[in-house]
MIFIGU-879017 format. One line per field, with one value per residue: x, y, z of N, C-alpha, C in turn. Coordinates in steps of 0.02 Angstrom, whole numbers. Layout:
n.x = (X,...);
n.y = (Y,...);
n.z = (Z,...);
ca.x = (X,...);
ca.y = (Y,...);
ca.z = (Z,...);
c.x = (X,...);
c.y = (Y,...);
c.z = (Z,...);
END
This chain:
n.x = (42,86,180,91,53,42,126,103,185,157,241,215,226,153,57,83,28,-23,-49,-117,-135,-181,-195,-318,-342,-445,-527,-436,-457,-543,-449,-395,-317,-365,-398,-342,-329,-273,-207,-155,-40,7,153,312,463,469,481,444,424,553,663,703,744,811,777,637,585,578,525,393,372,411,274,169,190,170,44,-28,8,-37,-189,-195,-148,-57,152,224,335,421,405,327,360,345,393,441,455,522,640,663,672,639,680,724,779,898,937,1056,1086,1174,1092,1099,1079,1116,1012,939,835,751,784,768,870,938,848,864,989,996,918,1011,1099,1037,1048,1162,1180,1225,1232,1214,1321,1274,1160,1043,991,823,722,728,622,546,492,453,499,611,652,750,713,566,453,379,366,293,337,472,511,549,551,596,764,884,952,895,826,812,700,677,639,696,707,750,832,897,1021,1089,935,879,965,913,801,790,864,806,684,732,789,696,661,630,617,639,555,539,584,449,426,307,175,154,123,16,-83,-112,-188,-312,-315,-378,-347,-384,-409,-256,-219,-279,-222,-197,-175,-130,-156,-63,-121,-36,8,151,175,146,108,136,91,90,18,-3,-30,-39,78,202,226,291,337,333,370,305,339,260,98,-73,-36,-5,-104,-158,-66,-70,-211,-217,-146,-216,-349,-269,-234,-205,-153,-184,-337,-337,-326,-445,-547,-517,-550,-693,-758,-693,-687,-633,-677,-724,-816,-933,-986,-1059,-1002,-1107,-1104,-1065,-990,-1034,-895,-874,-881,-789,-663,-717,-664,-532,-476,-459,-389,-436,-462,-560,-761,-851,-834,-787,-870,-837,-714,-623,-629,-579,-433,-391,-438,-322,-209,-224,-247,-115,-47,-110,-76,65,58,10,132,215,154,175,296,301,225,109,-28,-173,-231,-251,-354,-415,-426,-398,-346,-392,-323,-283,-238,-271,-356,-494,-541,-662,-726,-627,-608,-668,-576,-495,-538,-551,-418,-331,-411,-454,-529,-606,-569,-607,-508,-550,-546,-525,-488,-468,-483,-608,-670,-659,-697,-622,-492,-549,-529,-457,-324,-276,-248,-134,-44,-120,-120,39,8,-72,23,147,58,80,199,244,173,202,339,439,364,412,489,669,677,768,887,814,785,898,931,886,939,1094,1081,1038,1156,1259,1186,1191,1320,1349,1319,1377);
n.y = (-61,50,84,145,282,436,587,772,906,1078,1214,1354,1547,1568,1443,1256,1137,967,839,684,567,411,248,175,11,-66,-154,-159,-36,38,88,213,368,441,547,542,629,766,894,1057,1155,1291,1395,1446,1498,1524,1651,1769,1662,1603,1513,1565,1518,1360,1281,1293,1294,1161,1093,1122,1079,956,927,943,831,729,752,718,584,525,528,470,342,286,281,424,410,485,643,735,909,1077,1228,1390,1550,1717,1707,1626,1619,1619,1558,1567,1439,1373,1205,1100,973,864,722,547,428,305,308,397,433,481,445,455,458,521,659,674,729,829,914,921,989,1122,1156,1195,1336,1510,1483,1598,1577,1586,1520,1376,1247,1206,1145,1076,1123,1056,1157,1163,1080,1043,973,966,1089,1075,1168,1182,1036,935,792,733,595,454,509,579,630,756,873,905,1019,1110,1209,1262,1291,1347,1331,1421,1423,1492,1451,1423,1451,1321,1219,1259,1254,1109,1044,1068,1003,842,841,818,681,618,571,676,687,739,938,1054,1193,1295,1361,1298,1147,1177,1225,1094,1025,1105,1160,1125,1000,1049,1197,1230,1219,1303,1429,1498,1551,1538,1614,1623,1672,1702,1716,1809,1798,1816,1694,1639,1545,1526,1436,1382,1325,1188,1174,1231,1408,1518,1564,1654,1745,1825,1971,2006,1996,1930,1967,2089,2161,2156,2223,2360,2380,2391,2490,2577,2605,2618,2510,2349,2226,2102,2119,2194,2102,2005,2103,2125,2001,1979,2093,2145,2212,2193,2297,2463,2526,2477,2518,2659,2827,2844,2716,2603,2505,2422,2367,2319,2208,2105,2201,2168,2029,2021,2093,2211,2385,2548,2578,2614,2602,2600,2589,2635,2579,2587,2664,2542,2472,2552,2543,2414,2391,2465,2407,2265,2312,2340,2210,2148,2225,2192,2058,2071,2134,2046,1960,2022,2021,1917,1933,1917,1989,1989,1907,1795,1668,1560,1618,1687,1581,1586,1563,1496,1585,1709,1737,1712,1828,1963,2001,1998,1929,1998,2103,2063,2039,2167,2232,2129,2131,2000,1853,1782,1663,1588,1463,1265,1109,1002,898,799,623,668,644,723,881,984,978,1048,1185,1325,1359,1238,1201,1179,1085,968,992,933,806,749,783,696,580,578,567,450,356,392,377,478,642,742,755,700,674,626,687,793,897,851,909,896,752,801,850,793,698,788,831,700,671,801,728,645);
n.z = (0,48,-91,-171,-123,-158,-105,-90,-46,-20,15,99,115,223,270,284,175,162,40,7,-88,-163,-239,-327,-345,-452,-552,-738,-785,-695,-627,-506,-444,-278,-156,1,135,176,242,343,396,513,450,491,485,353,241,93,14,38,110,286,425,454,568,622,512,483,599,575,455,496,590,522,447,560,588,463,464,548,497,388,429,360,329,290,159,71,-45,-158,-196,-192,-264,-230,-229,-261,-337,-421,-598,-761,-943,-1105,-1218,-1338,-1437,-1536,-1615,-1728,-1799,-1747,-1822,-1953,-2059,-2030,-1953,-1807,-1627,-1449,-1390,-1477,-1435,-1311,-1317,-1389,-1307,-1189,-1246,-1260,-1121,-1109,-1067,-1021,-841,-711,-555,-460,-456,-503,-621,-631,-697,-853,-997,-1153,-1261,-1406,-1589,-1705,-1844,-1973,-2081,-2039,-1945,-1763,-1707,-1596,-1559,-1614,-1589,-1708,-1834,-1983,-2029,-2035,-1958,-1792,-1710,-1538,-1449,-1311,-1129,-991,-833,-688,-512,-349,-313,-153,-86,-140,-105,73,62,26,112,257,238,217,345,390,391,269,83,-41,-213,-314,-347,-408,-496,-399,-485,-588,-560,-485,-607,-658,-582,-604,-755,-887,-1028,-1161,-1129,-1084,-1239,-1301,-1245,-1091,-927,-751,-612,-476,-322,-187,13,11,-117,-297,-413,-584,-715,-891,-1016,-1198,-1342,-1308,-1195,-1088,-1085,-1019,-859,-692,-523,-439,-321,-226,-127,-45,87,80,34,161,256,189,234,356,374,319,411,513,606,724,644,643,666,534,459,459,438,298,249,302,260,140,-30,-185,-265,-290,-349,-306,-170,-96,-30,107,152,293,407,580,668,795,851,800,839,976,985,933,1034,1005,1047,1043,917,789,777,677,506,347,189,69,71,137,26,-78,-34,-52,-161,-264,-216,-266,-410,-433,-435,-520,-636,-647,-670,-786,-861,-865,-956,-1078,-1093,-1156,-1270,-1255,-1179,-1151,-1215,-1226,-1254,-1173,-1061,-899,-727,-572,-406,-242,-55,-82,-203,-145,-117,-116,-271,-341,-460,-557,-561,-606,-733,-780,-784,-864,-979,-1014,-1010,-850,-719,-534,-508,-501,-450,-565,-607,-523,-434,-281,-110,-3,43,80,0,-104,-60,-107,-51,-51,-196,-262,-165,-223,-336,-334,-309,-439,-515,-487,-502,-630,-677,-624,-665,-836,-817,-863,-898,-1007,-1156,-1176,-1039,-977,-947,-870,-738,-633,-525,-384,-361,-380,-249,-141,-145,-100,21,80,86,194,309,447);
ca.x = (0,138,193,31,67,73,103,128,179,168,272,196,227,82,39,109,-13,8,-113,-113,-165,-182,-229,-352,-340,-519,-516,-383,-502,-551,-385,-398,-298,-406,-369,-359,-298,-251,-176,-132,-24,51,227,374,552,484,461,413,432,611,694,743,787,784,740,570,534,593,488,344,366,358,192,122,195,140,-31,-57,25,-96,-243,-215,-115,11,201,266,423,431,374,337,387,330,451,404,501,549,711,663,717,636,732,719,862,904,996,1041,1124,1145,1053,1139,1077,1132,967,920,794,777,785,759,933,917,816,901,1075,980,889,1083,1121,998,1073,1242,1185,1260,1184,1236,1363,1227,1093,1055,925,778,684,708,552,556,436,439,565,635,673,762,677,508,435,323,343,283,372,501,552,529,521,665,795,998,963,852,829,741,668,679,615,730,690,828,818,943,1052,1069,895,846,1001,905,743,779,887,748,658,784,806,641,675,583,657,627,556,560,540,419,387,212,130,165,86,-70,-104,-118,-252,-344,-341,-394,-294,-415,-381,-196,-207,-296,-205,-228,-135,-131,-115,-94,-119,-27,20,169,201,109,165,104,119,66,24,-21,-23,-23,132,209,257,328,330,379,337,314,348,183,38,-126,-20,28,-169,-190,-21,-117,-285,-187,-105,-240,-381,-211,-274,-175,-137,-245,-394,-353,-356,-519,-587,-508,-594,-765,-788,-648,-707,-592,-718,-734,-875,-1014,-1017,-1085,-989,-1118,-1111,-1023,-1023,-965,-829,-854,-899,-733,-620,-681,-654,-466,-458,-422,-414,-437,-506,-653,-823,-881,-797,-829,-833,-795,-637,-588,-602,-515,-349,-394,-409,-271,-156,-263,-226,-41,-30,-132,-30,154,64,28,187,264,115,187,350,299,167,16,-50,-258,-214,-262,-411,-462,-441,-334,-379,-363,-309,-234,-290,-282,-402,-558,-552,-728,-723,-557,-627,-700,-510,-442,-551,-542,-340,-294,-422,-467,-587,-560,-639,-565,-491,-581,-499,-547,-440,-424,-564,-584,-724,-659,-708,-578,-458,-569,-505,-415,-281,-247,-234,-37,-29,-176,-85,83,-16,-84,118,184,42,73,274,254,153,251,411,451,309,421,511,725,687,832,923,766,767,949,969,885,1014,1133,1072,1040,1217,1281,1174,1202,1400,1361,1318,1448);
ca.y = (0,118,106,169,313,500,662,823,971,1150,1249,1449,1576,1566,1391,1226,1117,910,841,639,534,322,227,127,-38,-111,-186,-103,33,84,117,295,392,467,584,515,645,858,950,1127,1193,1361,1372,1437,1514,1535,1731,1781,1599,1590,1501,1614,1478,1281,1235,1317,1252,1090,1081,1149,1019,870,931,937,746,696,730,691,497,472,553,426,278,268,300,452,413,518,689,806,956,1132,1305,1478,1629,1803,1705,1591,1655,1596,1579,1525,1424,1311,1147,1075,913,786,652,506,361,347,315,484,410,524,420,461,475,604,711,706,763,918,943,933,1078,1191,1154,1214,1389,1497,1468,1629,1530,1553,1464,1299,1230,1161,1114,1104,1080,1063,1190,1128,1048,1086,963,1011,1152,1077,1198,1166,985,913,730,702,527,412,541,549,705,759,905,914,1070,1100,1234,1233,1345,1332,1374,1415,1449,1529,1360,1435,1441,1281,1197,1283,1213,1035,1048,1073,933,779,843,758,595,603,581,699,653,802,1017,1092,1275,1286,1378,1236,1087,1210,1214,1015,1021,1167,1180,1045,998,1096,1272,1228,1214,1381,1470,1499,1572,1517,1656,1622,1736,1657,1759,1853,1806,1807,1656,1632,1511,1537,1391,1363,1252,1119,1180,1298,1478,1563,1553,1700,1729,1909,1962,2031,1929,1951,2005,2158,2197,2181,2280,2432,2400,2418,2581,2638,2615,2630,2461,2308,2183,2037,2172,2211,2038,1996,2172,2115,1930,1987,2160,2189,2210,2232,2328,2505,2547,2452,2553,2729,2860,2820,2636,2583,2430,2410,2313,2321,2108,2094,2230,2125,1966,2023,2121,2290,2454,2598,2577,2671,2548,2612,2608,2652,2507,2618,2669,2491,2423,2578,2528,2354,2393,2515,2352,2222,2310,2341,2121,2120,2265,2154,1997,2108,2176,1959,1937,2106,1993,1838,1945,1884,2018,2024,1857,1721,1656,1534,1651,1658,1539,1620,1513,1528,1609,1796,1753,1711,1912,1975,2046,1979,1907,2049,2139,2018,2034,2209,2250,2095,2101,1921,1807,1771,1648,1547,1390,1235,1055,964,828,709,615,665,645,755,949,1041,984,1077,1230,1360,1377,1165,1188,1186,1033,926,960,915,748,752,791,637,513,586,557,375,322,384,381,546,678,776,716,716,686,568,738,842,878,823,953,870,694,849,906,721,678,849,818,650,678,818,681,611);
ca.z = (0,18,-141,-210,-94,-165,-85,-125,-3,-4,96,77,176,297,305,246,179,124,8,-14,-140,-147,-299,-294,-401,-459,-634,-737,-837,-638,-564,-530,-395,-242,-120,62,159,163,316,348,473,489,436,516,472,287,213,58,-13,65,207,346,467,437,618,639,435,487,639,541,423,551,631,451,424,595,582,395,453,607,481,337,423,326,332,218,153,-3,-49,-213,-160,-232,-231,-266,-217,-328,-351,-492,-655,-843,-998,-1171,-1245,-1410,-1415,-1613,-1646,-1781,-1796,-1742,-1848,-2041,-2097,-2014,-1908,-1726,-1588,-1387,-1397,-1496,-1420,-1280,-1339,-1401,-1239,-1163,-1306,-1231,-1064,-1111,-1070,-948,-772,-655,-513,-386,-474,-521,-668,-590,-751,-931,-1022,-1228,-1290,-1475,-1581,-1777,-1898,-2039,-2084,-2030,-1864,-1716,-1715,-1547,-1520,-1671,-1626,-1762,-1894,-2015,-2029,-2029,-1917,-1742,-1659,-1494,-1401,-1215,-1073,-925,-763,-628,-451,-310,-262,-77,-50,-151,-30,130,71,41,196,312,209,230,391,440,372,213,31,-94,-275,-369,-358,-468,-455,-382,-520,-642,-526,-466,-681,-677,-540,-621,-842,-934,-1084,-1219,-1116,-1113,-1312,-1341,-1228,-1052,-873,-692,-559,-394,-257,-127,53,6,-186,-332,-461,-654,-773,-948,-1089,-1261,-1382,-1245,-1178,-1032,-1127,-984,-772,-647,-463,-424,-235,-210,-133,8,142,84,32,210,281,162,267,427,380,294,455,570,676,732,565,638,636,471,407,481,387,235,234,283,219,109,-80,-256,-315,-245,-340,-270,-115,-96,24,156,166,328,446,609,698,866,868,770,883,1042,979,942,1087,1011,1108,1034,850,769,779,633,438,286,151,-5,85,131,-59,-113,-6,-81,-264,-280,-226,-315,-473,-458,-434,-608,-661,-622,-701,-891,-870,-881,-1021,-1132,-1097,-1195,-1328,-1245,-1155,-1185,-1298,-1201,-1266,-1128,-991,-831,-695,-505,-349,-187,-26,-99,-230,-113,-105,-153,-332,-383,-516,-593,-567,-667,-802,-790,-784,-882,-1030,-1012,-972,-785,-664,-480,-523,-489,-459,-615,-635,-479,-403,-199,-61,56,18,108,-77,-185,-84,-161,-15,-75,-263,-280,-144,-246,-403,-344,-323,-489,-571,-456,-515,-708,-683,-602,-725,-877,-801,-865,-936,-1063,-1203,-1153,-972,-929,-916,-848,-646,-609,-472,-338,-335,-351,-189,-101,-145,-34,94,134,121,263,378,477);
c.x = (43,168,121,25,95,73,138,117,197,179,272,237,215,55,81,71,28,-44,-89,-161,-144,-220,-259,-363,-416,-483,-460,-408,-480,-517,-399,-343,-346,-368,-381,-327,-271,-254,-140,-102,21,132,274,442,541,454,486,456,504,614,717,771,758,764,668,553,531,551,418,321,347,302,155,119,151,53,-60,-42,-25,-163,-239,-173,-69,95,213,296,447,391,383,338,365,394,434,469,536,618,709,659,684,653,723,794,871,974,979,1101,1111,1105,1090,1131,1089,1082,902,855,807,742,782,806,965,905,840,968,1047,960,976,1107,1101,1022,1119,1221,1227,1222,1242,1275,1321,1188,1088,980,893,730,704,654,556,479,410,510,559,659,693,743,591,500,403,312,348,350,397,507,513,522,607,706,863,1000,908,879,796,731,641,679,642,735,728,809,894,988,1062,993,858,885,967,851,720,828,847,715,686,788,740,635,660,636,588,598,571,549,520,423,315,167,105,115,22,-108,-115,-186,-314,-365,-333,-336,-310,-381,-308,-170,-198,-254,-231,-184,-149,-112,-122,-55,-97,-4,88,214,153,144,116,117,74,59,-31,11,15,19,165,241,296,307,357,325,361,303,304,131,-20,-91,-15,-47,-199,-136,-66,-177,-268,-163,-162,-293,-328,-270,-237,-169,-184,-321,-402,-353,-411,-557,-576,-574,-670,-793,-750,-695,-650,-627,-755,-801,-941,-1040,-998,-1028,-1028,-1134,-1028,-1045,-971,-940,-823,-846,-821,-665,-626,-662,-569,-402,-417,-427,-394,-445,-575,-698,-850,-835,-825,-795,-786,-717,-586,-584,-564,-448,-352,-386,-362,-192,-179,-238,-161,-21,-53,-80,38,112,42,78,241,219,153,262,343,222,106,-19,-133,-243,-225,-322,-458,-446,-378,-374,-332,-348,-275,-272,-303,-345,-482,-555,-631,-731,-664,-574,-649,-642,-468,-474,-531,-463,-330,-342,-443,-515,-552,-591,-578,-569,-524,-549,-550,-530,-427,-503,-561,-661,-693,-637,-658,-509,-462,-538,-464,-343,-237,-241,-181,-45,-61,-137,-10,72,-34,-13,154,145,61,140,273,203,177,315,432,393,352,481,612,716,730,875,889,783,839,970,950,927,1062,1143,1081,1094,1235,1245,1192,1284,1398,1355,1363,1419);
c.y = (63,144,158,242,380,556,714,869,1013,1183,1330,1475,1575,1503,1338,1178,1028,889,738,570,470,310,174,67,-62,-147,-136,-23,71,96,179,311,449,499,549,565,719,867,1003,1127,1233,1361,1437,1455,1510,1639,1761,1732,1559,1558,1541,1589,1408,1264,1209,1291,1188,1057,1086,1089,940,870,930,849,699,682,691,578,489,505,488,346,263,301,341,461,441,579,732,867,1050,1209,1341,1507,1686,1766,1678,1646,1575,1595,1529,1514,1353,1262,1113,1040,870,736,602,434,361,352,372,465,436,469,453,483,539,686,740,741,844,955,959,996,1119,1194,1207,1293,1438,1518,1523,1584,1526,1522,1414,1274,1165,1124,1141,1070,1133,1111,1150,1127,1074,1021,976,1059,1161,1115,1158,1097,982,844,699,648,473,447,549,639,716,814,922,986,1077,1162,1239,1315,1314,1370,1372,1450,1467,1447,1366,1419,1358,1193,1195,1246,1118,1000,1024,1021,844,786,808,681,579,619,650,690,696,883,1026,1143,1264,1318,1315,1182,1111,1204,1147,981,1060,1162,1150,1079,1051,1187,1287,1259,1272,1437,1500,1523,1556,1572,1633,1645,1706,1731,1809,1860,1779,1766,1655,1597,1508,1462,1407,1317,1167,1118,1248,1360,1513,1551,1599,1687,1804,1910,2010,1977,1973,1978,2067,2211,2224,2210,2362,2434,2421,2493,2613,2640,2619,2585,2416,2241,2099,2057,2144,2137,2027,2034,2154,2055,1944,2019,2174,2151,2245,2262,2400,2539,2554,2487,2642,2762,2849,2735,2640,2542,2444,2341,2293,2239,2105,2150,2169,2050,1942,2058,2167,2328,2525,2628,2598,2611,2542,2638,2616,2607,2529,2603,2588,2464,2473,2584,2470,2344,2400,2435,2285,2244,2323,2276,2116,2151,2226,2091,2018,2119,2086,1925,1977,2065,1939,1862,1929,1903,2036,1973,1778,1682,1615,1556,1637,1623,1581,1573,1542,1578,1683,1803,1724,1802,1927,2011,2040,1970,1937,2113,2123,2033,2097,2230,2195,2085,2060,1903,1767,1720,1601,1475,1338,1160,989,904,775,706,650,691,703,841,973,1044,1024,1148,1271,1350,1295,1145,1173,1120,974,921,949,827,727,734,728,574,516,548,493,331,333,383,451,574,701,730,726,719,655,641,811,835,848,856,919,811,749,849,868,722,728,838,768,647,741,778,644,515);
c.z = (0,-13,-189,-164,-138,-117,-93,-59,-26,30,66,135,228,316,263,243,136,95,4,-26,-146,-221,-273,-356,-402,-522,-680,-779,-752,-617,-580,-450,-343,-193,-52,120,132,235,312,411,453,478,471,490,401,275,147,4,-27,128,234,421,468,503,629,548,449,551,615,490,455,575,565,423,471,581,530,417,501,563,431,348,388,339,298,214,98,-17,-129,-194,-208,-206,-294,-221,-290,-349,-404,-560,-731,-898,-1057,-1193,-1285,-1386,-1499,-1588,-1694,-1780,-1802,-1787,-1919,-2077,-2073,-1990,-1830,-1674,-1511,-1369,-1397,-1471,-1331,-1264,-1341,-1337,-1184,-1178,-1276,-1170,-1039,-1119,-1028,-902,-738,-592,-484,-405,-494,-571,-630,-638,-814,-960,-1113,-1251,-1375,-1502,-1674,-1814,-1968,-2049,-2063,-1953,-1824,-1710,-1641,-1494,-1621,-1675,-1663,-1820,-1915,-2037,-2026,-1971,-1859,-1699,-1598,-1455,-1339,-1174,-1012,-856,-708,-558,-421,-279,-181,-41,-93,-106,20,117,84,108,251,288,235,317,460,431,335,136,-18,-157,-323,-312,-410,-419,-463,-444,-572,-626,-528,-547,-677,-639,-583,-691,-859,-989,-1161,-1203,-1130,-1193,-1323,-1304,-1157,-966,-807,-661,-494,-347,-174,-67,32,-60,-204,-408,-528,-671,-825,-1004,-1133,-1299,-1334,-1206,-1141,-1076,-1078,-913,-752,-597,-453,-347,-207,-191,-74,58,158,71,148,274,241,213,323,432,371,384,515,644,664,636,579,637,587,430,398,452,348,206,238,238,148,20,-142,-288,-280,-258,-339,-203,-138,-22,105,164,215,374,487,635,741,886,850,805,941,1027,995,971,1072,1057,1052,944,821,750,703,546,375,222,105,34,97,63,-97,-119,-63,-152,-295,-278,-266,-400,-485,-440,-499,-656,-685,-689,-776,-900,-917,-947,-1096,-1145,-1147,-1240,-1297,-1190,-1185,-1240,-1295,-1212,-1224,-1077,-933,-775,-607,-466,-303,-142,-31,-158,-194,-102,-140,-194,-365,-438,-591,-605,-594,-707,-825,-815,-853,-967,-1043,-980,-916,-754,-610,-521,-482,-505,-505,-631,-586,-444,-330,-159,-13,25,39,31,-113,-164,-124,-132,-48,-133,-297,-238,-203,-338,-401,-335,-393,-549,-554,-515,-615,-724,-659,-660,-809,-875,-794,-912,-1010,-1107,-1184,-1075,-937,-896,-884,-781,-615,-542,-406,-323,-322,-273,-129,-103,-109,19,116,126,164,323,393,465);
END
């Protein structure tokens, strides 16, 4: 049973959530993978999708394992692992080689020599490539081909989107990881996985974006034509909507959360100058002293907007980067606990042009509601990316040399142990 064993953690800012998933064998049509199991707990020595001290992540991390093993019985000895932070870095980059066979037949081989090619870029000393993934590939002069091998040619080109992170902090992270006893299987960056839970394969095609509004970064990932176009993680997220509500009503920051979540609105102009509600239930609860009872909504969604649209603002600015600003034809998909905001939805469409709506977990079976939230969309699809990768081995085409950084990283840690 513990081979049939996935799980996927997310380690945010503000909480760290595990999501895990069991296959369930019937006949072989019915095997499907089910969810048995999601736990939250707040996290610890991470800030703004950095380590700032491995003890308190690493403690953070065991109370998230503990519970999840006495919740679903099982041992977890393996983890998919998600990482965000402003540090990751996206880059386009070509890889051409011969074709190795004489009767010019491209082989697996092949395609991964070229995927090597694109490799051979240069990687800044501090960073380290955390994914290459083949956008599209070139035969001879033929374009846009998907999956060359078996097709016949003298010259393969390939097109690769390589995504690099800070090697200090992707060190510090799987640090604190190992350091609870658990192996590693892969990092994805979280935007990537949360897309696998979230946009079917048709949206993918036409064109389609992932934002998510996590506590103190905001990550993207863009595809078309079935395939990722671009990923960043902007260092903006909900926290900072509700550091503005604090300044602006000058009241404690667990207040101003609490104002944000009930009252707070992206949309300033549904309320009138006299529309105001008070607080006083919500001061004593969190045992303010000395806060005004009475607010005025406009004014709270106008703090709220004003930062609402400079996060849409940042994520046109990474669309205008890759042409496809107002170009997405199946829309951006929201997630994460910044987009439960009331009127987000309608601030996306607005700023970004596009057809907008909250993401919705489409793709894995699961009885137990607390999955479908938003806050568990990145854990649920790093379940989703595990059961895709154990059942084809590898998803993209050249993956023998895809993802090498984590053994990297295993091999250094376990020669730090005495």
């Amino acid at each position: 049973m513990k081979d049939d064993i996935i799980a996927g953690l997310d380690i945010g800012s503000s909480s760290i959530r595990l999501v895990v998933g069991q296959h369930f064998f019937g006949d072989e049509v019915n095997e499907r993978m089910q969810i048995i199991g999601a736990i939250e707990v707040p996290s610890e020595g991470i800030s703004k999708g950095a380590v700032n001290s491995i003890e308190e992540t690493t403690s953070s991390i065991s109370s998230c394992l503990e519970k999840a093993e006495r919740l679903v019985g099982v041992p977890i000895s393996k983890v998919w692992v998600s990482i965000n932070g402003p540090h990751i870095k996206c880059e386009k980059s070509r890889g051409v080689v011969a074709v190795g066979k004489s009767d010019g037949e491209i082989t697996e081989d092949d395609v991964e020599r070229a995927v090597e090619a694109a490799q051979a870029m240069s990687v800044p000393p501090n960073y380290e490539i955390l994914h290459v993934i083949p956008v599209k590939f070139t035969v001879d002069n033929q374009e846009d081909i998907r999956d060359p091998i078996g097709m016949t040619g003298v010259r393969l080109e390939v097109e690769t989107l390589v995504i690099q992170g800070l090697s200090s902090q992707i060190k510090n992270l799987t640090k604190a990881i190992y350091r609870t006893g658990i192996d590693i299987e892969d990092l994805v960056i979280s935007p990537l996985v949360a897309a696998e839970a979230i946009i079917g394969p048709k949206q993918k095609e036409l064109g389609a974006a992932l934002i998510n509004i996590g506590a103190s970064t905001t990550s993207l990932a863009v595809f078309e034509e079935g395939e990722l176009l671009h990923a960043a993680v902007l260092p903006v997220g909900s926290e900072h909507i509700t550091s503005d509500v604090a300044i602006g009503l000058r009241c404690p920051i667990n207040l101003a959360e609490r104002i944000k979540i009930e009252y707070g609105n992206a949309n300033a102009n549904q309320f009138g100058k006299k529309d105001e509600v008070n607080i006083s239930e919500l001061i004593e609860e969190e045992q303010v002293d000395g806060v005004a009872e009475e607010v005025s909504l406009k004014y709270i969604a106008e703090i709220i907007e004003a930062r609402v649209e400079e996060i849409f603002e940042k994520v046109d600015e990474e669309l205008k980067k890759i042409e496809r600003s107002g170009m997405l034809p199946a829309g951006v998909f929201l997630t994460g606990a910044g987009a439960k905001l009331t009127g987000i939805v309608d601030a996306a469409k607005k700023n970004l042009r596009l057809p907008a709506c909250l993401g919705a977990n489409k793709n894995i079976y699961t009885v137990i509601d607390k999955v479908n939230d938003l806050n568990f969309q990145t854990a649920l699809g790093l379940v989703v990316w595990g059961d895709q990768k154990s059942e084809a081995g590898i998803k993209w085409p050249g993956g023998a040399v895809v993802d090498k950084s984590v053994e990297k990283i295993k091999k250094w840690f376990s020669s730090l142990i005495p």
